[in-house]
C-alpha positions as CSV (number, residue, x, y, z in Angstrom):
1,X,20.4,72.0,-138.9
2,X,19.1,68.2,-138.9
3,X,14.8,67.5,-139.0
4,X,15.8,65.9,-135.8
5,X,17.1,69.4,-134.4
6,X,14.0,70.8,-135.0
7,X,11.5,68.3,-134.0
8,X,13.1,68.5,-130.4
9,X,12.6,72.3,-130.7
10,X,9.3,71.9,-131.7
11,X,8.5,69.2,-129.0
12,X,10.9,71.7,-126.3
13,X,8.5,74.5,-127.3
14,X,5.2,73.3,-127.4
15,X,5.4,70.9,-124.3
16,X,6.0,73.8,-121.4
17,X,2.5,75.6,-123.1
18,X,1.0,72.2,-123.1
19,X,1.4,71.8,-119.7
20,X,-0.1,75.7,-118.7
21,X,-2.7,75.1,-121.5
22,X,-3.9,71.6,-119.6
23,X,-4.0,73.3,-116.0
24,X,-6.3,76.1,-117.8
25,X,-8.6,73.9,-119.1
26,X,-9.4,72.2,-116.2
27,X,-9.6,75.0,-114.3
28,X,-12.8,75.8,-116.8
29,X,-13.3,72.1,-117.2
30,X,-17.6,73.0,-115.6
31,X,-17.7,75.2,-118.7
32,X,-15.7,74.3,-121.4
33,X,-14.6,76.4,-124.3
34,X,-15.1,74.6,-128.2
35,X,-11.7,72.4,-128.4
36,X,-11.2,73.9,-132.2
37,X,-11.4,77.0,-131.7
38,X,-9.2,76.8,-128.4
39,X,-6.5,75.4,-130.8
40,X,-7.0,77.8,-133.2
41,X,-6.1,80.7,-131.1
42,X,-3.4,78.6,-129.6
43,X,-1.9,78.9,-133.2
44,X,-2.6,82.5,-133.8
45,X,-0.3,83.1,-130.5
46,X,1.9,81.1,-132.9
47,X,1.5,83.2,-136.0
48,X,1.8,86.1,-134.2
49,X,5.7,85.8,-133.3
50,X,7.1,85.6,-136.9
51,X,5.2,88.9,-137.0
52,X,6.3,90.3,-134.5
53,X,10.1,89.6,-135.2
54,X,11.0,92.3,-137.8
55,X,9.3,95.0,-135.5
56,X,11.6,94.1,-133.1
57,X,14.4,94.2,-135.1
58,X,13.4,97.8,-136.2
59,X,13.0,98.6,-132.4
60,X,16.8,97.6,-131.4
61,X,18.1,99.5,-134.5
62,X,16.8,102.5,-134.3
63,X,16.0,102.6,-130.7
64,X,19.0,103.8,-128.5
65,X,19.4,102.3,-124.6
66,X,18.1,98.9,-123.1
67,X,14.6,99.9,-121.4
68,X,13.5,101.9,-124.5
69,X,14.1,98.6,-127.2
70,X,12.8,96.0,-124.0
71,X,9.5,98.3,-124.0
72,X,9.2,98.4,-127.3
73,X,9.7,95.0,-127.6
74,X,6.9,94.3,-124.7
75,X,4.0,97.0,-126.7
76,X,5.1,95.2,-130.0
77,X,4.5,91.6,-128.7
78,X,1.4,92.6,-126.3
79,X,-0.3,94.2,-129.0
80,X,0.3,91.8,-131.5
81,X,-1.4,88.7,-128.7
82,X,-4.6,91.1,-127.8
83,X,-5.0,91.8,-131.7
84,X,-4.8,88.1,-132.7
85,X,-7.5,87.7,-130.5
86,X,-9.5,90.6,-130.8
87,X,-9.7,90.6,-134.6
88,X,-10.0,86.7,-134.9
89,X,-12.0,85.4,-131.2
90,X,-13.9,88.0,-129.5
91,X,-16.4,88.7,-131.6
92,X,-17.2,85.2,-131.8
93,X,-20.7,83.2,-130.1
94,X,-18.3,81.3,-128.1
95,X,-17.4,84.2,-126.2
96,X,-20.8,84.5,-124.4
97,X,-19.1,84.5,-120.3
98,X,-16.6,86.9,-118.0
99,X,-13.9,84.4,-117.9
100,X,-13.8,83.5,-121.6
101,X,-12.1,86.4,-122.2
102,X,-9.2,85.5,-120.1
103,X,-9.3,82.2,-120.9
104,X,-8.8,83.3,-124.9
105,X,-5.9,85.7,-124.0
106,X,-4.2,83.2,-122.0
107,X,-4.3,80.9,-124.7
108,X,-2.8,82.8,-127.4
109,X,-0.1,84.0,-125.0
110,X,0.7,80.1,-124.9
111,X,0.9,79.5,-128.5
112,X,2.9,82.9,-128.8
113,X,5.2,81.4,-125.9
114,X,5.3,78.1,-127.7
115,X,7.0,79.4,-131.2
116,X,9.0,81.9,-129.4
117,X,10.1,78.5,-126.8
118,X,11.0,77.2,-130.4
119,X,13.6,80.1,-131.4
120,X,15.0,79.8,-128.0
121,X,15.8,76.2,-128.2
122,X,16.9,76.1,-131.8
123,X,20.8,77.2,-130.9
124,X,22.0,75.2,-128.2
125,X,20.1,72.1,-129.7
126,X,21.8,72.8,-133.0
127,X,25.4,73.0,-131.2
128,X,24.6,69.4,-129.6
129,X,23.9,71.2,-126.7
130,X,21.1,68.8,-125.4
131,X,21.4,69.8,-121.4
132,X,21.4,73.1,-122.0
133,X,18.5,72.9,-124.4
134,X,16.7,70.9,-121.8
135,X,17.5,74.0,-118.7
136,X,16.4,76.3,-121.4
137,X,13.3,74.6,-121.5
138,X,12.7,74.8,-117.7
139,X,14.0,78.1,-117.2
140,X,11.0,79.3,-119.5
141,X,8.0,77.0,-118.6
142,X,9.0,78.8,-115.0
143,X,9.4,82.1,-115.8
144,X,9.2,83.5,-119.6
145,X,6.4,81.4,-120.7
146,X,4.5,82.2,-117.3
147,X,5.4,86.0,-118.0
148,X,3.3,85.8,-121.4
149,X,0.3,84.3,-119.5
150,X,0.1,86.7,-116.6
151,X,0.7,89.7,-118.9
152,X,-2.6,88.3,-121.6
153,X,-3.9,87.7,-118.6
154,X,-4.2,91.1,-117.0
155,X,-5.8,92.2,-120.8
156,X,-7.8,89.6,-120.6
157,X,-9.3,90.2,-117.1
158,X,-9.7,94.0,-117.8
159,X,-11.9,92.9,-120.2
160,X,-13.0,90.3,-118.2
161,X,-14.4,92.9,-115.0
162,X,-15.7,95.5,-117.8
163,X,-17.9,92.8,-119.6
164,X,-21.0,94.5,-118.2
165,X,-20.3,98.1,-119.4
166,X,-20.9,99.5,-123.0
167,X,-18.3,99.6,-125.8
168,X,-16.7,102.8,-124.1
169,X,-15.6,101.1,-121.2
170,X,-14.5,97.9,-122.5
171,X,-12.0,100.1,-124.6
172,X,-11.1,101.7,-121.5
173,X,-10.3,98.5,-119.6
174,X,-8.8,96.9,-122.6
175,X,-6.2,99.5,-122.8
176,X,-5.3,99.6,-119.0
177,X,-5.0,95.8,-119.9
178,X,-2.7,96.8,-121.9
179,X,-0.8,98.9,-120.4
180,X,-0.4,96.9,-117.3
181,X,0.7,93.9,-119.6
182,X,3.8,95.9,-121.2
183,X,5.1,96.6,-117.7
184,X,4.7,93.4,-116.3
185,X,6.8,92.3,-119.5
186,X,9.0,95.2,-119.1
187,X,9.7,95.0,-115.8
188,X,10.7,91.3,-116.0
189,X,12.6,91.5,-118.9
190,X,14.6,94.3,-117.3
191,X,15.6,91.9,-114.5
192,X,16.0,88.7,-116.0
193,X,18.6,90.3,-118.5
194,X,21.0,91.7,-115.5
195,X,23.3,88.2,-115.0
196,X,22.6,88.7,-111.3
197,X,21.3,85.8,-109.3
198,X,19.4,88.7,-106.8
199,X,17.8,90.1,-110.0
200,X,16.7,86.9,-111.8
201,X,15.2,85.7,-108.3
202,X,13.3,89.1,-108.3
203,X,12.0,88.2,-111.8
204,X,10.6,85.0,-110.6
205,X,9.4,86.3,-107.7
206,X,7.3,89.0,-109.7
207,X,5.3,87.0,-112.2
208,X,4.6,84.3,-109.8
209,X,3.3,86.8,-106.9
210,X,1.3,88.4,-109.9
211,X,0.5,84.9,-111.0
212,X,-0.9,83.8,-107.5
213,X,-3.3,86.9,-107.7
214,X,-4.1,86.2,-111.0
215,X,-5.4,82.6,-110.5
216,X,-7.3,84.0,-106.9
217,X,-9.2,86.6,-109.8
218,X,-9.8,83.8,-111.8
219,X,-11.4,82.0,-109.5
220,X,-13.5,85.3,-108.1
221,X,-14.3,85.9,-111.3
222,X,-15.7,82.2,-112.3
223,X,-17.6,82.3,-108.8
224,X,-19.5,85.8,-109.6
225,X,-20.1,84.1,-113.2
226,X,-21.5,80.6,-112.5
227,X,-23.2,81.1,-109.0
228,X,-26.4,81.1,-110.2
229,X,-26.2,78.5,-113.2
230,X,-28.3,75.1,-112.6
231,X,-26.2,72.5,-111.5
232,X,-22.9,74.3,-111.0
233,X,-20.1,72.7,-109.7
């Protein structure tokens, strides 16, 4: 495996969460987040894969059946996003508004996208395989690397909704977060691995409905926030 092998992994990878990670930001472009600590929870999404790896290997070896190890493998990697973020973000000043929360989970599920892009890339680009490196790269800024965004997201907007209420029910909402993020992972995971075109169009179609409805909460959500700031736009 050449440098140059992995710098176009590294480029493959990190351009798709670029491009999500630039719509975001302007999407809170009124109220912006502090640009360093944006990209350091971008790289604590990163971190967090070569962490999770091994507890996913343990999952498919001792785990028997497909939906058990894909489950695990959903808990393992939606636990490990909403801890990098919990243990390392939230209790930060920064994190003074509704949608900072989602805005925080998103972006560690980019960065954990990013180095996971990386892996993906790594074996067709090392068998000269430079098409089929590129398809792999538009096949998950469409629909894996969106899957990791909508699922952060739906933690992130529990938390988001529960903001108001005491520590009890932000632990509340952060788990049903959670809980609705391992489906959503699950339940696109289980279709995108049948080799089916009906099933992988399901997929799609399943994180970008939920995606749609995501990005109408976001904007509910910044509307409820802002509405009575001075000079909002």
């Amino acid at each position: 495996m050449t440098f140059t092998t992995l710098g176009y992994a590294f480029l493959g990878g990190l351009l798709p969460s670029f491009i999500w990670l630039y719509f975001l930001l302007k999407e809170d472009a009124a109220h912006p987040e502090p640009k360093a600590l944006i990209a350091f929870t971008f790289i604590a999404g990163m971190a967090a894969v070569p962490l999770a790896l091994p507890f996913e290997q343990y999952a498919k070896a001792h785990l028997a059946g497909t939906l058990p190890v894909l489950t695990a493998w959903a808990l393992i990697e939606e636990v490990l996003k909403y801890g990098m973020v919990a243990i390392l973000i939230l209790w930060r000043n920064a994190v003074d508004e509704a949608p900072d929360y989602v805005i925080y989970m998103i972006t560690v599920a980019l960065g954990f996208a990013a180095a996971e892009n990386m892996l993906f890339l790594l074996a067709p680009l090392s068998d000269g395989q430079l098409v089929a490196g590129l398809f792999t790269s538009d096949v998950r800024f469409l629909g894996s690397t969106l899957l990791h965004v909508v699922a952060s997201a739906a933690i992130g907007f529990a938390l988001a909704f529960s903001d108001a209420g005491g520590p009890l029910a932000r632990m509340t909402a952060g788990a049903f977060g959670l809980i609705l993020a391992v489906v959503l992972h699950t339940a696109f995971n289980t279709l995108i691995i049948n080799q089916g075109t009906s099933t992988t169009l399901a997929a799609f179609f399943l994180i970008w409905t939920v995606a749609v409805v995501f990005f109408a909460a976001f904007e509910v959500l910044k509307y409820f926030q802002y509405r009575n700031l001075p000079n909002n736009t």
